[in-house]
Biopython code that builds the backbone (N, CA, C, O; Angstrom):
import numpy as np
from Bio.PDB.StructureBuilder import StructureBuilder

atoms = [
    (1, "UNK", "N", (0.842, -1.188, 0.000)),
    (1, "UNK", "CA", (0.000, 0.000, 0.000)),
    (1, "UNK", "C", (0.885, 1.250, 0.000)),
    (1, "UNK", "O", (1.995, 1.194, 0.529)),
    (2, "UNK", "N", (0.381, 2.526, -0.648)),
    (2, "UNK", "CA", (1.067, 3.422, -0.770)),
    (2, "UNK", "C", (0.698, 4.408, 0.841)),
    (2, "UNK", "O", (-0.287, 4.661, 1.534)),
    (3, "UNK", "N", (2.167, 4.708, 0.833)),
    (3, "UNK", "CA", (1.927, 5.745, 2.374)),
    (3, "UNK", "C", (0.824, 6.898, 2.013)),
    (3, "UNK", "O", (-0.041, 7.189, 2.840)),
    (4, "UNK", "N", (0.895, 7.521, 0.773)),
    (4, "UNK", "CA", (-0.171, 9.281, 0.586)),
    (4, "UNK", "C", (-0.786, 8.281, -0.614)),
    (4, "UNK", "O", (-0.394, 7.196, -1.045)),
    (5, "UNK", "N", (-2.203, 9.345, -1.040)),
    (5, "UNK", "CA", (-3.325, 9.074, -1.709)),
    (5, "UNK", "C", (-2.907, 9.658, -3.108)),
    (5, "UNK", "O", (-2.385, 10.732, -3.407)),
    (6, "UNK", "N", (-3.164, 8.977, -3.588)),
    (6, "UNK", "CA", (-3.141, 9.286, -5.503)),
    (6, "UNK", "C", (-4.251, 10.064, -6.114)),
    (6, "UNK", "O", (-5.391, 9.651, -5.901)),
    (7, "UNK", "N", (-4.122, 10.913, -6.695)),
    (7, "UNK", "CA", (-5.341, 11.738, -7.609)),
    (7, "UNK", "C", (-5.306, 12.016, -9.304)),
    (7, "UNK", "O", (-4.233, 11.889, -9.894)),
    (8, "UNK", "N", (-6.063, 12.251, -9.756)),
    (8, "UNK", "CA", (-5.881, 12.787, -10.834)),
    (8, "UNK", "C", (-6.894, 13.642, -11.197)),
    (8, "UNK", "O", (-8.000, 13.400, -10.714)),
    (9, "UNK", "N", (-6.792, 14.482, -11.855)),
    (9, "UNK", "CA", (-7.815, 15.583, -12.262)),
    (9, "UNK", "C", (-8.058, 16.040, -13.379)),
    (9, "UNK", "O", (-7.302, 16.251, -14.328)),
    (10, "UNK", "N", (-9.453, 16.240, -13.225)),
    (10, "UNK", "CA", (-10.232, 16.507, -14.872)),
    (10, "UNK", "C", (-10.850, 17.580, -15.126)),
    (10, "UNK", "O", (-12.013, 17.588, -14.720)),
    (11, "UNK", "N", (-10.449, 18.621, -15.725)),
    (11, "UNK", "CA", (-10.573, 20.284, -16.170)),
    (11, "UNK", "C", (-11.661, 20.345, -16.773)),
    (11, "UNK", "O", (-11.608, 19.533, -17.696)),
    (12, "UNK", "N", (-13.039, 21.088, -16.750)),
    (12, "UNK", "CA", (-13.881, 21.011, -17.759)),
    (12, "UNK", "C", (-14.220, 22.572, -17.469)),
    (12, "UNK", "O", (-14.423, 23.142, -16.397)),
    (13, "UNK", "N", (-14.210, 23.186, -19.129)),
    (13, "UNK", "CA", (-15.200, 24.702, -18.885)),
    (13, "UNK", "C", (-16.105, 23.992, -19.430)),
    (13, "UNK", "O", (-16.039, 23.474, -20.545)),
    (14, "UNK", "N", (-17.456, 23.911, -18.265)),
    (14, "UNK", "CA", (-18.762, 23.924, -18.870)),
    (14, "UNK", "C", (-19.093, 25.034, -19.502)),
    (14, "UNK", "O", (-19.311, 24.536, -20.607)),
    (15, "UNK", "N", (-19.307, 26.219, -19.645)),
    (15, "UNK", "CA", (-20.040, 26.923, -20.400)),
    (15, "UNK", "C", (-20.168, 26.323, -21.721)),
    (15, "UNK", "O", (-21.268, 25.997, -22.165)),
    (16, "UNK", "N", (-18.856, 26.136, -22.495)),
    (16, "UNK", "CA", (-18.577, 25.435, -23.298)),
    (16, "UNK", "C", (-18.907, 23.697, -23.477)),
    (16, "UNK", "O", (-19.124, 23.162, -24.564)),
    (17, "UNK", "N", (-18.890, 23.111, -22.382)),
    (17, "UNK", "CA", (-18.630, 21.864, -22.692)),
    (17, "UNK", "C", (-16.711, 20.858, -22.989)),
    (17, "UNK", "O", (-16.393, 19.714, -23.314)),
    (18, "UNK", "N", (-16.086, 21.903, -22.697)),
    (18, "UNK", "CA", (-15.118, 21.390, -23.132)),
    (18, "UNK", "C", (-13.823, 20.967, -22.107)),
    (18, "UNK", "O", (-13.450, 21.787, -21.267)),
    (19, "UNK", "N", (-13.256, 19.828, -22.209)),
    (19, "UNK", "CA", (-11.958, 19.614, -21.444)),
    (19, "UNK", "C", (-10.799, 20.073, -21.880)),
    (19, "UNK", "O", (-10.360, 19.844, -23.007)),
    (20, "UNK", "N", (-10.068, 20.945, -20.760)),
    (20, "UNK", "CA", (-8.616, 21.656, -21.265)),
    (20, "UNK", "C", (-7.824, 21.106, -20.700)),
    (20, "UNK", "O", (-6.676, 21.349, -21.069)),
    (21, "UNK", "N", (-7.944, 20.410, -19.897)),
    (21, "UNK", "CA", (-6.764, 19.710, -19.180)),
    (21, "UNK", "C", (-7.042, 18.180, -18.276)),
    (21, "UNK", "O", (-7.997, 18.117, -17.502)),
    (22, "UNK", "N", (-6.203, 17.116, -18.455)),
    (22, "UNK", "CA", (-6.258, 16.290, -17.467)),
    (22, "UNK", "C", (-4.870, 15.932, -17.158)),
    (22, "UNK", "O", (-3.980, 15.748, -17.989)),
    (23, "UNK", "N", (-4.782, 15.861, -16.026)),
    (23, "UNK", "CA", (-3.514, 15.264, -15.167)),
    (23, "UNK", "C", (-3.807, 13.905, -14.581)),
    (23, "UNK", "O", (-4.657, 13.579, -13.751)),
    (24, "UNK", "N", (-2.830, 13.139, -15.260)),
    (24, "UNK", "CA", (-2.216, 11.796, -14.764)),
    (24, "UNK", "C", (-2.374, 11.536, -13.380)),
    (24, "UNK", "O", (-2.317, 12.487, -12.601)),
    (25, "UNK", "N", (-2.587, 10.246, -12.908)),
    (25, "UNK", "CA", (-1.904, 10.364, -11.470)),
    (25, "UNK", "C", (-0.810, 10.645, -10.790)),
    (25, "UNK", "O", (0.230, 10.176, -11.253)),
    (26, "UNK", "N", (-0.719, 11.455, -9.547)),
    (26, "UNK", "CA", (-0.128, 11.579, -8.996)),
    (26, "UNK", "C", (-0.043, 11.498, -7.617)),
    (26, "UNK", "O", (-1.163, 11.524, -7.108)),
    (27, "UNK", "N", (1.076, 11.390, -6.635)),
    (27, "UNK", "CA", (1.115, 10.983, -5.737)),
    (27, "UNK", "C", (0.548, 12.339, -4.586)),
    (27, "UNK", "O", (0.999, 13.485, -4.569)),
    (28, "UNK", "N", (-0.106, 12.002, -4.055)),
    (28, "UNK", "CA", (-0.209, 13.437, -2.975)),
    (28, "UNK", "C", (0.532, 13.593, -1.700)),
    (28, "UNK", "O", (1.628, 13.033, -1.653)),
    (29, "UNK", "N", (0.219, 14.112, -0.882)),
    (29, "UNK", "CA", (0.743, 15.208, 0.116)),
    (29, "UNK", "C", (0.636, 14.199, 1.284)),
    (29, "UNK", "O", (1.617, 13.955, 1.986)),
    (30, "UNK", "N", (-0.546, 13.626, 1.480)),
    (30, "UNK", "CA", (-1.520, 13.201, 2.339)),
    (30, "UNK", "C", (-2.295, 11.771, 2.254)),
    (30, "UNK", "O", (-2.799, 11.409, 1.191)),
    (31, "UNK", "N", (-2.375, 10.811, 3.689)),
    (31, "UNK", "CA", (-3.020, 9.854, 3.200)),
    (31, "UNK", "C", (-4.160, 10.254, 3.973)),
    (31, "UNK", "O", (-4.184, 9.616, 5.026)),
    (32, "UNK", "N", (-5.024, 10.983, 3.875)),
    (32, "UNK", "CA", (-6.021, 11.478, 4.991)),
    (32, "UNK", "C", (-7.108, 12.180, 3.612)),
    (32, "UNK", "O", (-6.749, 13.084, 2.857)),
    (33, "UNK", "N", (-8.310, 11.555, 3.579)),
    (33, "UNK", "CA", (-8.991, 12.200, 2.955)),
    (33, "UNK", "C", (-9.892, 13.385, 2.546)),
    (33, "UNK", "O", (-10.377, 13.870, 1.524)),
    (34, "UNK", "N", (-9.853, 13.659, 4.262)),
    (34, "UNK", "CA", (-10.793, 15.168, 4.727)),
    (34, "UNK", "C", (-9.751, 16.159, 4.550)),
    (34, "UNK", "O", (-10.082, 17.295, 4.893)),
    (35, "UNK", "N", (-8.464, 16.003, 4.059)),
    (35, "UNK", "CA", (-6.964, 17.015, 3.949)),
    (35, "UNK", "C", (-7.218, 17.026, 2.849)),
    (35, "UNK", "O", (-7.698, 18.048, 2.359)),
    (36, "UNK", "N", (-6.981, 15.872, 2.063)),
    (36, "UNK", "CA", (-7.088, 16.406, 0.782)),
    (36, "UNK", "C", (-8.419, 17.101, 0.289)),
    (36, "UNK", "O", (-8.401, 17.911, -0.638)),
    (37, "UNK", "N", (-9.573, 16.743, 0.957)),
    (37, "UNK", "CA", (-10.845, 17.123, 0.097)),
    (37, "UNK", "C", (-10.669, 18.259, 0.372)),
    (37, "UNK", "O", (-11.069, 19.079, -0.454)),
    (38, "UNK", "N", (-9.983, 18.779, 1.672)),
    (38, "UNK", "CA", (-9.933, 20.417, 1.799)),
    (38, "UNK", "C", (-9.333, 21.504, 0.930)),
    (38, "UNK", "O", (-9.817, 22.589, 0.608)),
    (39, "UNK", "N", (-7.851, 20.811, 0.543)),
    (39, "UNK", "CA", (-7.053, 21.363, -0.299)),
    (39, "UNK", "C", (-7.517, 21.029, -1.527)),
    (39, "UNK", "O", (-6.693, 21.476, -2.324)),
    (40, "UNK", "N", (-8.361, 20.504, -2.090)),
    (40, "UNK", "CA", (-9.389, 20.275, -3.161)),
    (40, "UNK", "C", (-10.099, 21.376, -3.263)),
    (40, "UNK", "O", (-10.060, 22.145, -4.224)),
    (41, "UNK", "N", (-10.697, 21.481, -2.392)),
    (41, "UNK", "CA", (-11.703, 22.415, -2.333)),
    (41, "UNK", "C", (-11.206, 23.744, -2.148)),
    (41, "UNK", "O", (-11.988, 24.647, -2.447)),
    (42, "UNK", "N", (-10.256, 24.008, -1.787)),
    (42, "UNK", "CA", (-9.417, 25.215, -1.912)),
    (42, "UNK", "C", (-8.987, 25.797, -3.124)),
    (42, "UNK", "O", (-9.077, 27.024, -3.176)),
    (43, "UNK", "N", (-8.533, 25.195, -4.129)),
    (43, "UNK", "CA", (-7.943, 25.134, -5.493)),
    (43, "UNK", "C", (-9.181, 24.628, -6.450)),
    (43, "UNK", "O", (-9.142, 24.794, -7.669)),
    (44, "UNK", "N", (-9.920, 24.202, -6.000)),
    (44, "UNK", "CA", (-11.170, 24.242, -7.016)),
    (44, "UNK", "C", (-12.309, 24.909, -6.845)),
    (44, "UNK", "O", (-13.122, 24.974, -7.767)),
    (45, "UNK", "N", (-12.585, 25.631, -5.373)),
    (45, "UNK", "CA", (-13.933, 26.024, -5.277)),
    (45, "UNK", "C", (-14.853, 25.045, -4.785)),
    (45, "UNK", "O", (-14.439, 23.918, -4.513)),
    (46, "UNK", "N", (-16.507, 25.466, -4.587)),
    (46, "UNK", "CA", (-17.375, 24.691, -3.866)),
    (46, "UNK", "C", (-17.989, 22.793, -4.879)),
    (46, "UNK", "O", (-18.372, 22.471, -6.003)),
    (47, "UNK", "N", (-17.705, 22.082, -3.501)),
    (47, "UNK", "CA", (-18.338, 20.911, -3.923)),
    (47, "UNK", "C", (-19.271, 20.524, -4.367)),
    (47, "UNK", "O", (-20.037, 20.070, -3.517)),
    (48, "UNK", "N", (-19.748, 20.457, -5.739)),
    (48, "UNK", "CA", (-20.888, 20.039, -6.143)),
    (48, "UNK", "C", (-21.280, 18.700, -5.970)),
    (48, "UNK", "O", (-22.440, 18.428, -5.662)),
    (49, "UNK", "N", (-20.639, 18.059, -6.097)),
    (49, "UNK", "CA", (-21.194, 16.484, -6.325)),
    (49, "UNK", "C", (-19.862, 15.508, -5.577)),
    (49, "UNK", "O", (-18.723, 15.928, -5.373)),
    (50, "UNK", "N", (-20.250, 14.470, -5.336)),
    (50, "UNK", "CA", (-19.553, 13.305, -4.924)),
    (50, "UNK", "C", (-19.263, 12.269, -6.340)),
    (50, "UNK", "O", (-20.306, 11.832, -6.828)),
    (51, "UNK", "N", (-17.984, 11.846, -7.030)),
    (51, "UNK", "CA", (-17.677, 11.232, -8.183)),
    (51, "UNK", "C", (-18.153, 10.298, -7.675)),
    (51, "UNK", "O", (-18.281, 10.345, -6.452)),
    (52, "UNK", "N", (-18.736, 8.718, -8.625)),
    (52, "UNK", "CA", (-19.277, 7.686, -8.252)),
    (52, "UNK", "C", (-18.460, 6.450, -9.995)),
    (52, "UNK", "O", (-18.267, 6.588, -11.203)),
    (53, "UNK", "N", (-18.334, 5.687, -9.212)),
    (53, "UNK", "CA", (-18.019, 4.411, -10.145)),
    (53, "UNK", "C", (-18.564, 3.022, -10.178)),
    (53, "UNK", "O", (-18.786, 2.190, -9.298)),
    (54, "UNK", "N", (-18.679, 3.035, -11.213)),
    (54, "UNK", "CA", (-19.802, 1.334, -10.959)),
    (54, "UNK", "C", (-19.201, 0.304, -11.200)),
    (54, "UNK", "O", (-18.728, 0.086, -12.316)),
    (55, "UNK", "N", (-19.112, -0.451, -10.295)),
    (55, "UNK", "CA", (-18.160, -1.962, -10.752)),
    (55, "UNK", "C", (-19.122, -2.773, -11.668)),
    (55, "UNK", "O", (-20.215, -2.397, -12.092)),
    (56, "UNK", "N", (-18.382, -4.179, -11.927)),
    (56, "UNK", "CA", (-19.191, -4.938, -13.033)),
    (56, "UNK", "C", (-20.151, -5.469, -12.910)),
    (56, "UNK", "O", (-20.807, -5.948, -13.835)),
    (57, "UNK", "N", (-20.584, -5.507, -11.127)),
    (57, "UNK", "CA", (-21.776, -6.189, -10.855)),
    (57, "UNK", "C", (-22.913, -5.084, -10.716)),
    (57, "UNK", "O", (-24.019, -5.374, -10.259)),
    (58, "UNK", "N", (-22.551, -3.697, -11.170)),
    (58, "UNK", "CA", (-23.545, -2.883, -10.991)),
    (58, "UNK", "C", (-23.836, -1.957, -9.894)),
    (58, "UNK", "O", (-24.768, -1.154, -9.932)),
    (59, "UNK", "N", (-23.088, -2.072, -8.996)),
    (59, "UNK", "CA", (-23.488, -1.412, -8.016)),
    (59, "UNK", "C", (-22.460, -0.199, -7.894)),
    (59, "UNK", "O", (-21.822, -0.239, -8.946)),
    (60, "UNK", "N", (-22.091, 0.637, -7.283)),
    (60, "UNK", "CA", (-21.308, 1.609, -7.717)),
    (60, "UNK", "C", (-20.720, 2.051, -5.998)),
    (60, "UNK", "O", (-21.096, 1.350, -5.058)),
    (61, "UNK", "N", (-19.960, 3.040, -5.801)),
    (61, "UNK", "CA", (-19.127, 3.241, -4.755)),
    (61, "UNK", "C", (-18.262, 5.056, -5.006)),
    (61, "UNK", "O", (-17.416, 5.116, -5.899)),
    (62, "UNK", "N", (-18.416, 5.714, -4.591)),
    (62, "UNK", "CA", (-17.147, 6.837, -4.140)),
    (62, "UNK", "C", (-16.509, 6.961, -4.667)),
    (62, "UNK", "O", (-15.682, 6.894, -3.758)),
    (63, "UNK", "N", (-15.670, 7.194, -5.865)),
    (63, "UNK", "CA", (-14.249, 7.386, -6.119)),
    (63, "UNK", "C", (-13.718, 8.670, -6.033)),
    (63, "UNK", "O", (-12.490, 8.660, -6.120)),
    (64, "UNK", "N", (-14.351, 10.077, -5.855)),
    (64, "UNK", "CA", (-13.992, 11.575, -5.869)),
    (64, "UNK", "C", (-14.714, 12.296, -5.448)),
    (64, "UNK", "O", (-15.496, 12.028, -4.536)),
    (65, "UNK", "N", (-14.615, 13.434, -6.047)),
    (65, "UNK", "CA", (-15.028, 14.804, -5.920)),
    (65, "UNK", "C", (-15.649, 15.347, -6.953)),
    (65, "UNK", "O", (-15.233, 14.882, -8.014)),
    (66, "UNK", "N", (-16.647, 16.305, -7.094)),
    (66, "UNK", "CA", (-16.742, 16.813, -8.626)),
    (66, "UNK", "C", (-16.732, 18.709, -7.595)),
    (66, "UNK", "O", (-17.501, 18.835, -6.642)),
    (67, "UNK", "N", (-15.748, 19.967, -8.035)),
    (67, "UNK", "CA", (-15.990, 20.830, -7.997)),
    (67, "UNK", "C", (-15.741, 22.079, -8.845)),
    (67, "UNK", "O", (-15.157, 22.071, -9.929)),
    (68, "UNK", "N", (-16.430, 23.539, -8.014)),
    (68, "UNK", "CA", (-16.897, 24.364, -9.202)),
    (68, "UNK", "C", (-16.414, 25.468, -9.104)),
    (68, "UNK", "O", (-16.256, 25.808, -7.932)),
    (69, "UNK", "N", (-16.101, 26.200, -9.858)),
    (69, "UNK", "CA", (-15.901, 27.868, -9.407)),
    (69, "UNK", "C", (-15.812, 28.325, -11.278)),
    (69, "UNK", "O", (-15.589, 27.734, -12.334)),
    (70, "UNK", "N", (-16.196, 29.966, -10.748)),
    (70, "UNK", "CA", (-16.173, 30.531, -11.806)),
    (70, "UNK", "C", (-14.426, 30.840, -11.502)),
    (70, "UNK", "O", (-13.815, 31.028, -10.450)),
    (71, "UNK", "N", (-13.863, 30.778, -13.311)),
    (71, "UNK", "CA", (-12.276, 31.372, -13.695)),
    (71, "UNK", "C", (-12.563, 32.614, -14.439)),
    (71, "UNK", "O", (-13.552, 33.040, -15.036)),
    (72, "UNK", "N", (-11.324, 33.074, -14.200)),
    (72, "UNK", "CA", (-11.090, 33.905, -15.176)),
    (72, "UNK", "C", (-10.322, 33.778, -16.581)),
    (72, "UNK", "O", (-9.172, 33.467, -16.272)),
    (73, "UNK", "N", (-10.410, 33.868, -17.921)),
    (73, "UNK", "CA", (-9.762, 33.338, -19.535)),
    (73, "UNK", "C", (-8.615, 33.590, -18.920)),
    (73, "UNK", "O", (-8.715, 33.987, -17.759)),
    (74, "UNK", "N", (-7.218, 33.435, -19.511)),
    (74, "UNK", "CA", (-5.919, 34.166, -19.602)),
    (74, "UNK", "C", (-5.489, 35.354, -20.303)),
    (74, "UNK", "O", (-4.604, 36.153, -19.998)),
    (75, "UNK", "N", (-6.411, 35.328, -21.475)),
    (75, "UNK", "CA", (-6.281, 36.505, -22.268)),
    (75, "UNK", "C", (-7.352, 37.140, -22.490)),
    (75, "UNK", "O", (-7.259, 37.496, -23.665)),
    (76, "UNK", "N", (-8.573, 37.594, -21.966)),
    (76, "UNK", "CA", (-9.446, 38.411, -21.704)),
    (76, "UNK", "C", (-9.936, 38.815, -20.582)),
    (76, "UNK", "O", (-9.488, 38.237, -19.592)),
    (77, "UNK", "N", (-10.703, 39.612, -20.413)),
    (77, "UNK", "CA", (-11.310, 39.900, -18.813)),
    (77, "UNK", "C", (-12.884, 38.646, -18.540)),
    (77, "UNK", "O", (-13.532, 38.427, -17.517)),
    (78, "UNK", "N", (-12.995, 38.170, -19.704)),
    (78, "UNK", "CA", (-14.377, 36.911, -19.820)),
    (78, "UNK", "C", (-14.197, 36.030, -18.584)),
    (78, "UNK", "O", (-13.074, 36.003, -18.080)),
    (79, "UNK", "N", (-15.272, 35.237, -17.988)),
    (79, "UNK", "CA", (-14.878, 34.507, -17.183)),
    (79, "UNK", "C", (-15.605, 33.093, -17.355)),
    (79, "UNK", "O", (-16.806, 33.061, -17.623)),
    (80, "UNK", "N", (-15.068, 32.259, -17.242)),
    (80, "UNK", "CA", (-16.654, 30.400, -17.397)),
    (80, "UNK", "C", (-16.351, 29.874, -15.980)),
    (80, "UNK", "O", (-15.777, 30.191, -14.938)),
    (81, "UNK", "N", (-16.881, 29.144, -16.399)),
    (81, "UNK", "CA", (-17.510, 28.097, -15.148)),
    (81, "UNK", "C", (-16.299, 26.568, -15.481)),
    (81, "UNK", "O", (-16.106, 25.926, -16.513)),
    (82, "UNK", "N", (-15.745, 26.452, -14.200)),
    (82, "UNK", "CA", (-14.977, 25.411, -14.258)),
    (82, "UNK", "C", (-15.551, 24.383, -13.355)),
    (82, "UNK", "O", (-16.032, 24.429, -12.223)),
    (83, "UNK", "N", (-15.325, 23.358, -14.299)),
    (83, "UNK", "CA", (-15.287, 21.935, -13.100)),
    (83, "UNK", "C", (-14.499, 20.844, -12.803)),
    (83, "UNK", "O", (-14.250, 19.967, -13.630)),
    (84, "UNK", "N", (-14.190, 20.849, -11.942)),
    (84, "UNK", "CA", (-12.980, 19.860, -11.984)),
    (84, "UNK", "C", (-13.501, 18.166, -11.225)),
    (84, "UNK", "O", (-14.221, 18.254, -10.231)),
    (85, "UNK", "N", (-13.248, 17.204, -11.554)),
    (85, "UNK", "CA", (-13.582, 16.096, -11.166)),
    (85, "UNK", "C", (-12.298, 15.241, -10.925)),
    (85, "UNK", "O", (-11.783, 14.593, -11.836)),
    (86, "UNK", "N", (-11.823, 15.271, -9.693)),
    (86, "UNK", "CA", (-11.123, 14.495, -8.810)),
    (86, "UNK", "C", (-11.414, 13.082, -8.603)),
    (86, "UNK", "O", (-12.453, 12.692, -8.069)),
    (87, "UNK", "N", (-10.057, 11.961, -9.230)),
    (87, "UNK", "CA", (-10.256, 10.341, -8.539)),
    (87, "UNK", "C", (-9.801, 10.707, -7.835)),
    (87, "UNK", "O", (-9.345, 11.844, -7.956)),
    (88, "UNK", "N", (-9.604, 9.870, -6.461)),
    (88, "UNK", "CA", (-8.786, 9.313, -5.395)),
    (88, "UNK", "C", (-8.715, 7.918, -5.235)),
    (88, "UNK", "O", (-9.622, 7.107, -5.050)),
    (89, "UNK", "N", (-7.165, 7.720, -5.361)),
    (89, "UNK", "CA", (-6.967, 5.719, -5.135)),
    (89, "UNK", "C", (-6.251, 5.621, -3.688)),
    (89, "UNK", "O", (-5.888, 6.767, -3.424)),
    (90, "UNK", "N", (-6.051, 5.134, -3.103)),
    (90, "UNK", "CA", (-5.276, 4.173, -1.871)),
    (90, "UNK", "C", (-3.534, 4.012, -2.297)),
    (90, "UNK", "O", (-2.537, 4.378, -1.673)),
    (91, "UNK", "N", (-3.701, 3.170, -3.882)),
    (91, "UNK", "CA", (-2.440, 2.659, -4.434)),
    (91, "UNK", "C", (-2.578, 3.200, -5.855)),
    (91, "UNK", "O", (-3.600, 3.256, -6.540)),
    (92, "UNK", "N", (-1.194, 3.630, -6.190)),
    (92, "UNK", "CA", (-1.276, 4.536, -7.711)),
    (92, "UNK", "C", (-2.010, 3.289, -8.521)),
    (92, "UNK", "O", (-1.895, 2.113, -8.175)),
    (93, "UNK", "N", (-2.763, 3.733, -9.628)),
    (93, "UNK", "CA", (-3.264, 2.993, -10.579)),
    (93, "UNK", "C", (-2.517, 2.930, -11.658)),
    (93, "UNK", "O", (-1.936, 3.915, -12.114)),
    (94, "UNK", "N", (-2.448, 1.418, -12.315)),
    (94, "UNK", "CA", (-2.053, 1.333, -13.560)),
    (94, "UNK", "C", (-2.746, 1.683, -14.868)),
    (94, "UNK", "O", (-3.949, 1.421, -14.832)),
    (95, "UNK", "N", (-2.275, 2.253, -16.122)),
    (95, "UNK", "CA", (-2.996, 2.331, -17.121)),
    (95, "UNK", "C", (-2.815, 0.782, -17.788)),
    (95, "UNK", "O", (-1.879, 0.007, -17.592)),
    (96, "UNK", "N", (-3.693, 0.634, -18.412)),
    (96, "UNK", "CA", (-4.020, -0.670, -18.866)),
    (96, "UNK", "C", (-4.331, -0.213, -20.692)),
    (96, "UNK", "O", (-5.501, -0.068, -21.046)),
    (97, "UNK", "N", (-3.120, -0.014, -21.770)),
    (97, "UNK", "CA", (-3.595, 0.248, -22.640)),
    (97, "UNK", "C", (-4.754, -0.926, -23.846)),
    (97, "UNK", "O", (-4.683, -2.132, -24.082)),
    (98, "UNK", "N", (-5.777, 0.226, -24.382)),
    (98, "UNK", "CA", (-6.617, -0.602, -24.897)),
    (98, "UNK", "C", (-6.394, -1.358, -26.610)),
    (98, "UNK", "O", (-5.809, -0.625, -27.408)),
    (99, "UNK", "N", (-6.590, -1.968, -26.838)),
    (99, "UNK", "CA", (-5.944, -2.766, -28.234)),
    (99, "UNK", "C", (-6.891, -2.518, -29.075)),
    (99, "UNK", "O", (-8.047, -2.811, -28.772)),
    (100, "UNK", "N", (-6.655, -2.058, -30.026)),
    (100, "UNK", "CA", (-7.996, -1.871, -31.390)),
    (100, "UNK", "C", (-7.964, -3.108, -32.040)),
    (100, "UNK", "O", (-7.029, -3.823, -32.403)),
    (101, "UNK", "N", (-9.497, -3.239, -32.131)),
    (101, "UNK", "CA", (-9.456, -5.122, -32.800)),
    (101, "UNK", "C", (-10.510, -4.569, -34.389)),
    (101, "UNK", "O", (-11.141, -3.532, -34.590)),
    (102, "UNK", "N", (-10.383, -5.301, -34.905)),
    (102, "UNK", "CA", (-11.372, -5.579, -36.347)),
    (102, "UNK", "C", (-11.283, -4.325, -36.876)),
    (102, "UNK", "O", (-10.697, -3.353, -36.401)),
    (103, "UNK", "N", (-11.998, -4.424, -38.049)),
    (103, "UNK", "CA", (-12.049, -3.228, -38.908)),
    (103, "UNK", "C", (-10.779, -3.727, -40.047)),
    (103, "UNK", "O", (-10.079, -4.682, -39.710)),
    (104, "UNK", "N", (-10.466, -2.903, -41.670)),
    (104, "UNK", "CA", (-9.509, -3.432, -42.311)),
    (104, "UNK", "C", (-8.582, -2.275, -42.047)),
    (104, "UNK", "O", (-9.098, -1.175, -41.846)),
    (105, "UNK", "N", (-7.002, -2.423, -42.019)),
    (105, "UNK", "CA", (-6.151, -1.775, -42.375)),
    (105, "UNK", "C", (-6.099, -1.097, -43.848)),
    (105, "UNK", "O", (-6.149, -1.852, -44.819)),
    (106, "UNK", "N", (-6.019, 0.056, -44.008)),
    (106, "UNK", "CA", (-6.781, 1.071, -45.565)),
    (106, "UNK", "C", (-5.386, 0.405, -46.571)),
    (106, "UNK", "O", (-5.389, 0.346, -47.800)),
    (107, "UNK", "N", (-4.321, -0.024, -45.702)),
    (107, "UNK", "CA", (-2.989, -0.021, -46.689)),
    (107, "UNK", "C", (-2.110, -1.300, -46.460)),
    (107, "UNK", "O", (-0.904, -1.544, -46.473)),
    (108, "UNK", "N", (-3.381, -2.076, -46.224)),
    (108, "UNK", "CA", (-3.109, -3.886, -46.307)),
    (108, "UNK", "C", (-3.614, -4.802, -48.069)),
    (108, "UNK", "O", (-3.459, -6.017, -48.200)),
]
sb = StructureBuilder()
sb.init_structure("model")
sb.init_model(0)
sb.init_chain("A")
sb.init_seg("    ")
for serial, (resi, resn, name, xyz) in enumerate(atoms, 1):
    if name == "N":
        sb.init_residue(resn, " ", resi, " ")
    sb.init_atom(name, np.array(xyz, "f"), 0.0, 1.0, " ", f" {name:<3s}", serial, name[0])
structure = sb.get_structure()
């Protein structure tokens, strides 16, 4: 088991609909979850929602955070609506890359 909690984070301007950023996992600060949700919530603004994941039997469980604040652009005075959606793991996660099957190769 890892000593601190792993996160990764997912950038969305809703106004738009669009993702500008996601970060990989990384290792955090802290193995304490009410620390991190704080410093979460510090750097993202108010908690909207609790992230949820459904295993294969259907039933689902906790995995994050979802929160909100209005930003400001970088290059205008405009401002949107950000949301950021936080995992949290125990032990860093592996990526598991996915294999493309069927279909023809155009230059076979």
């Amino acid at each position: 088991m890892s000593e601190n909690l792993w996160q990764t984070e997912l950038l969305i301007e809703k106004d738009r609909g669009l993702v500008f950023s996601e970060i990989a996992p990384y290792e955090t600060y802290t193995d304490n979850l009410g620390e991190l949700f704080r410093a979460n919530q510090k750097e993202y603004g108010r908690c909207i929602s609790k992230q949820y994941t459904e295993r294969k039997d259907g039933s689902s469980f906790q995995s994050g955070w979802v929160f909100q604040k209005r930003e400001k652009y970088t290059d205008c005075d405009k401002t949107y609506l950000q949301e950021t959606w936080i995992t949290v793991w125990s032990d860093p996660p592996v990526r598991k890359p996915a294999q493309w099957e069927g279909g023809e190769y155009a230059f076979a």
